[in-house]
C-alpha positions, 0 to 999 in steps of 0.5 A: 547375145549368145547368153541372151538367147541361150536363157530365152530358149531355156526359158522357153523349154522350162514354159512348154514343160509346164504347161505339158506338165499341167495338162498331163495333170488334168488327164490324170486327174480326169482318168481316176475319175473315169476310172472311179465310174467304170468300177462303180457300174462293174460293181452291178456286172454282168447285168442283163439290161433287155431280151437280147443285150447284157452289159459286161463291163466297162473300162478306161483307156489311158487316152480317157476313151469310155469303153462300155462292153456288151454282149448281144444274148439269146440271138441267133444272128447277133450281127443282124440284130444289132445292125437293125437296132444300130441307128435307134441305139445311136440316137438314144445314146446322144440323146441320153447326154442332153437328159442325164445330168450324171453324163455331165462329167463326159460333155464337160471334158469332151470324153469319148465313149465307146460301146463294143458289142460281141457275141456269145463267143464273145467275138466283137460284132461292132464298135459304136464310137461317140465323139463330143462333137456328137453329144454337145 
């Protein structure tokens, strides 16, 4: 009997190493994808998108969280200016999930995005973060 169960729980120690392993797999997998996209838009940085923001750059967490990076330009109080815009650039963001096809890749593996503001002291004025739950 001791037998029995010894090799049932090395059994089961082997499955849940498995099945950990698979998993560590795919978020690898989808981090070099990630990773792959955010070098691709740094190519093209810093770029000035409109009167008073400018995209820095972007990254990928090991955890798989999108980090868009930008700076609010030409501003004499930034914190106000993006506190005014903060509700119509929310729901432009999710709005752009239901529009463009080549944001499919973060719906299908429910990443979550975040888009960290700062000032020209490059001080962080705010963090928007978008879950899937927000985008699907």
């Amino acid at each position: 009997m001791k037998k029995l169960n010894r090799y049932w729980i090395a059994a089961l120690i082997m499955s849940m190493l498995l099945i950990l392993q698979c998993t560590s797999n795919n978020n690898k997998s989808l981090n070099l994808k990630l990773t792959k996209m955010a070098e691709d838009l740094n190519l093209s940085s810093p770029t000035v998108l409109d009167q008073h923001t400018r995209f820095d750059s972007a990254i990928v967490t090991p955890e798989n969280i999108f980090q868009y990076y930008y700076t609010i330009i030409y501003a004499n109080n930034p914190s106000e200016l993006l506190s005014n815009q903060k509700k119509e650039l929310i729901n432009n963001m999710k709005k752009a999930f239901t529009t463009d096809r080549s944001l499919q890749v973060f719906k299908d593996n429910k990443v979550t995005i975040q888009y960290i503001y700062k000032d020209t002291a490059q001080n962080i004025i705010d963090i928007i973060t978008i879950d899937s739950e927000a985008y699907n």
